[in-house]
C-alpha positions in Angstrom: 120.2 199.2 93.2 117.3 198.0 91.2 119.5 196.3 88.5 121.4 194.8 91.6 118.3 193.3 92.9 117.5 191.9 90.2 120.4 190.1 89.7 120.3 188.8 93.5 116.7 187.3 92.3 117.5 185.3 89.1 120.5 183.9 91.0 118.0 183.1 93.5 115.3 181.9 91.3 117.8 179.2 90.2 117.4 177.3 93.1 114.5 178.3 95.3 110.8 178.9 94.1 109.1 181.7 95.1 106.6 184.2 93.2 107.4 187.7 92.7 104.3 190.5 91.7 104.8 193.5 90.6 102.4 196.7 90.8 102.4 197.3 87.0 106.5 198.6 87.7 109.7 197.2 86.4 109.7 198.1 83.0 112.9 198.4 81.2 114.8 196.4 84.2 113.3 193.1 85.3 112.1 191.3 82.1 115.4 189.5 82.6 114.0 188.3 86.0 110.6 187.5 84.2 112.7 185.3 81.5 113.8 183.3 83.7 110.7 182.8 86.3 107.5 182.5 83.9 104.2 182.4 85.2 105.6 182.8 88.4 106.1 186.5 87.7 103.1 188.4 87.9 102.0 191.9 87.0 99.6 192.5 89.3 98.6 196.0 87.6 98.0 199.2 89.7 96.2 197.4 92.4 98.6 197.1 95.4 96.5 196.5 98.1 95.0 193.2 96.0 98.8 192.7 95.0 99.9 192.0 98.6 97.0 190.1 99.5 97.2 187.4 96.6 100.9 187.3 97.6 99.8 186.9 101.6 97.4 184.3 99.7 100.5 182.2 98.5 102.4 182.4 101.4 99.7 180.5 103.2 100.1 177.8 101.0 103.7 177.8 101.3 104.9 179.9 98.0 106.9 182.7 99.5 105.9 185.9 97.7 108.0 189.2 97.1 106.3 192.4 95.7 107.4 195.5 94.2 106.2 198.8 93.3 107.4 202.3 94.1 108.4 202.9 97.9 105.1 204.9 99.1 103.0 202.4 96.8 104.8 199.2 97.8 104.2 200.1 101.7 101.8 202.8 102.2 99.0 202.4 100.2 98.3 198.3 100.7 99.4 199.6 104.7 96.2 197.4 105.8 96.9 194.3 103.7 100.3 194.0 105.0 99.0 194.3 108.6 96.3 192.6 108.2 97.3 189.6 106.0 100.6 189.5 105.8 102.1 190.7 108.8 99.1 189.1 111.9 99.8 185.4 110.4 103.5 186.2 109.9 103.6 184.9 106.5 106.8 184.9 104.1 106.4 188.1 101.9 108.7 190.6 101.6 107.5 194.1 100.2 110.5 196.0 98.5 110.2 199.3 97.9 112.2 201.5 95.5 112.9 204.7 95.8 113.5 205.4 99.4 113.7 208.7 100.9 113.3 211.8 98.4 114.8 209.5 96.4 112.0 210.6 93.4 113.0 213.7 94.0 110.6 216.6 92.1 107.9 214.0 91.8 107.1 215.4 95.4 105.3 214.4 98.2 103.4 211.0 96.8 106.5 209.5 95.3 108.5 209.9 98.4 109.3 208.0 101.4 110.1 209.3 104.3 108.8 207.3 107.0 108.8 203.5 105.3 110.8 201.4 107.5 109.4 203.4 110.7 105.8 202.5 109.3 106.7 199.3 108.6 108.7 198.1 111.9 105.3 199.2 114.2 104.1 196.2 112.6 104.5 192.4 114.4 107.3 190.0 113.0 108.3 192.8 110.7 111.8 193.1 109.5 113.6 196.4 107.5 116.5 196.0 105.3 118.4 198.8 104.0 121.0 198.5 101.9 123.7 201.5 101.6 125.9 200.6 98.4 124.8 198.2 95.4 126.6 195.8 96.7 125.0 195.3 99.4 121.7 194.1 97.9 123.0 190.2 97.0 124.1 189.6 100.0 120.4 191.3 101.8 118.4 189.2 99.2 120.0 186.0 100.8 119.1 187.0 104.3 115.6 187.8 103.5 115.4 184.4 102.0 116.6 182.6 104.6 114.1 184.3 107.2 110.9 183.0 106.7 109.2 186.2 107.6 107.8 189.4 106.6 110.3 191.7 105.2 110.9 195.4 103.7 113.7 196.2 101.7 113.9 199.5 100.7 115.5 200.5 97.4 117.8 203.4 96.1 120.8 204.7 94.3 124.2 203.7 94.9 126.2 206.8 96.0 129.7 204.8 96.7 132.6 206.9 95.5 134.3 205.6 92.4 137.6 203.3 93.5 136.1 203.1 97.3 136.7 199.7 98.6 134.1 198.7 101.5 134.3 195.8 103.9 132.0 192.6 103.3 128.5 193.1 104.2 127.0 193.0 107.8 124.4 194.5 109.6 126.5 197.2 111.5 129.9 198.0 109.6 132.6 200.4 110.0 133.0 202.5 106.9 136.1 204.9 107.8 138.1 204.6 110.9 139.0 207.9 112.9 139.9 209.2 116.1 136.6 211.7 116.3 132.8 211.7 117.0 131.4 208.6 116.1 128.4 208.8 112.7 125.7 205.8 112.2 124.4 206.5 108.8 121.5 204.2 107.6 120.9 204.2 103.9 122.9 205.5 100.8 123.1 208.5 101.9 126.2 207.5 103.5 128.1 207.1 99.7 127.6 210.6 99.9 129.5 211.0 103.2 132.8 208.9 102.3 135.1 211.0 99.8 134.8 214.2 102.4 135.5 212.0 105.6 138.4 210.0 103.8 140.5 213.5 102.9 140.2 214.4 106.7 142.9 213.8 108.4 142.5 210.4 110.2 143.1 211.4 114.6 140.2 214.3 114.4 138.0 212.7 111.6 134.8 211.1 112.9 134.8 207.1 112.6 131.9 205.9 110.4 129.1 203.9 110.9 126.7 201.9 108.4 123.6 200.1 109.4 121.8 198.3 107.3 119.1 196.2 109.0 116.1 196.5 112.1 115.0 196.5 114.0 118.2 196.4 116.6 116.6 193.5 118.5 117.7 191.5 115.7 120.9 193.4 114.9 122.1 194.8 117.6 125.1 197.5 117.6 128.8 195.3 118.2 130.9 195.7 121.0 133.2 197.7 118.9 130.1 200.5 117.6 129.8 200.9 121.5 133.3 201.3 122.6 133.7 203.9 119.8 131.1 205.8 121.1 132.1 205.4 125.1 135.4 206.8 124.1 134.3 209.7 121.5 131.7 210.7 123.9 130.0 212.0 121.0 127.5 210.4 118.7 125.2 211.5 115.5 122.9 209.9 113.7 122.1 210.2 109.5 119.5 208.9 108.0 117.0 209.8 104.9 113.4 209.1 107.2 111.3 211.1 109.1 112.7 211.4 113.0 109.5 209.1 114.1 110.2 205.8 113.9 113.6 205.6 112.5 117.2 204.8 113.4 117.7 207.8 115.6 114.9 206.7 118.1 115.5 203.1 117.8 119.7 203.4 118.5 119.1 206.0 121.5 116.4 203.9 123.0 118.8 200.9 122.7 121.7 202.8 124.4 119.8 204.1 127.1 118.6 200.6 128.1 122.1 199.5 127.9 123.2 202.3 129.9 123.2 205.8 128.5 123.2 208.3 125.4 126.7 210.1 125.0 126.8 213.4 126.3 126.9 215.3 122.6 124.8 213.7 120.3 123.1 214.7 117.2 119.9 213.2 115.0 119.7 214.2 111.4 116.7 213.4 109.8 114.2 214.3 106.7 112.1 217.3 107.7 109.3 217.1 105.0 108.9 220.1 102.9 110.2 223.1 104.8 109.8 225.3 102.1 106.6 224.0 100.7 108.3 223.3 97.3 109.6 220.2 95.5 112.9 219.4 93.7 115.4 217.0 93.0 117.1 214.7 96.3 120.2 216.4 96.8 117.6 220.0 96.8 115.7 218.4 99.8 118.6 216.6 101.7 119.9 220.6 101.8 116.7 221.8 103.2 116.6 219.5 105.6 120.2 220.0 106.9 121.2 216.3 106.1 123.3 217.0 102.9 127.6 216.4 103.7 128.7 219.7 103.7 126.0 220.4 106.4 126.3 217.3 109.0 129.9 217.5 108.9 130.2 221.5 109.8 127.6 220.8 112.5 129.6 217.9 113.9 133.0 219.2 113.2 132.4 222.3 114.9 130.9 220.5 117.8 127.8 221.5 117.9 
């Protein structure tokens, strides 16, 4: 997804100025996007919390400002500047993060990011985007332009099945179409869902969710997510973040407000480190029970 997004930025460079800093990150990927931008490209150096607050700087004179670093570095670690000045004078800077998840895999704990959009979304005017497939990134990029206020996108690896055709890009989408329990699946975790939902056998497969952006007050769930839940009876939730914070909490909150949570439903989630060891994504997606082959036997089987 980086190459994608920064694709979506030249295209947007072209015709709207804005700078863009990066935390000494980037290399061997967006010196196309410097080529084309030129002093308005800056490498900030490893100094993210002065990074956010130069860009917080711009803003306030009317330069919109994204920055970029590693997930955990792009969010957590200049935390204070983005609440404090970014985030309380709602100024146009968008953090992006990439790397989402255990998407850094044996690099452990520090190069992870498991509770980023949570973290991010306790924060006022605040807005998450994150995209599931490559292709979803352009279209993102535009929206976050067009919304003159603080932003997170958060970055990772396109898991899309080879030959798999999606929809156009929205907010809520539906994936695959089936007769079962109804999955919401934020993040690309859900490319890893597709191929074993699309060989099932269309009446008892479940129908498939993707959300992209929060928080819901801003993109609610469509009349059609709803009825597909009111007549499953059954809905689970899959997402790459920490239970605090993310989609699970925010989509139950929102459907008990509007009237109640199905009677089975399910929250998978990133658990930390159960073992106390470190190792590539698709090692901690299995300890944590969020892999395919697990969410699918727990919701298959009914449990």
């Amino acid at each position: 997804m980086r190459n994608a997004f920064c694709q979506a930025l030249i295209v947007l460079a072209q015709r709207r100025r804005f700078a863009f800093l990066t935390g000494d990150l980037g290399f061997m990927a967006l010196e196309p996007l410097r080529e084309v931008m030129g002093e308005l490209f800056i490498n900030a150096g490893v100094a993210e919390q002065n990074m956010v607050s130069v860009a917080a700087g711009m803003a306030s004179e009317g330069l919109p400002a994204w920055v970029y670093s590693i997930a955990p570095f792009a969010y957590a670690r200049p935390f204070e500047q983005i609440r404090n000045d970014v985030c309380s004078h709602r100024f146009d800077v968008k953090i992006v993060g990439n790397g989402g998840g255990y998407a850094y895999g044996s690099m452990g704990a520090t190069h992870h990011a498991l509770e980023d959009y949570g973290a991010m979304l306790c924060l006022p005017h605040m807005r998450a985007y994150i995209p599931a497939f490559g292709s979803d990134v352009a279209p993102i990029v535009e929206t976050m332009a067009d919304t003159p206020s603080p932003s997170y996108l958060r970055l990772g690896r396109d898991e899309k099945p080879d030959g798999f055709t999606l929809p156009p890009y929205s907010g809520w989408r539906s994936i695959v179409s089936g007769g079962g329990p109804v999955i919401a699946v934020i993040g690309p975790i859900a490319g890893s869902l597709i191929s074993k939902l699309t060989a099932m056998e269309e009446q008892k497969r479940p129908s498939f969710w993707v959300v992209s952006e929060l928080p819901l007050e801003h993109n609610p769930p469509p009349a059609a997510f709803t009825a597909d839940v009111k007549k499953s009876g059954a809905l689970y939730i899959v997402e790459e973040h920490s239970a605090h914070g993310g989609l699970g909490e925010a989509l139950t909150r929102w459907l008990a407000l509007a009237g109640g949570v199905p009677p089975r439903f399910g929250h998978f989630h990133a658990k930390g480190y159960l073992s106390g060891r470190f190792g590539s994504q698709r090692f901690h997606r299995k300890e944590c029970g969020i892999d395919a082959d697990t969410v699918l036997g727990v919701i298959m089987e009914g449990r």
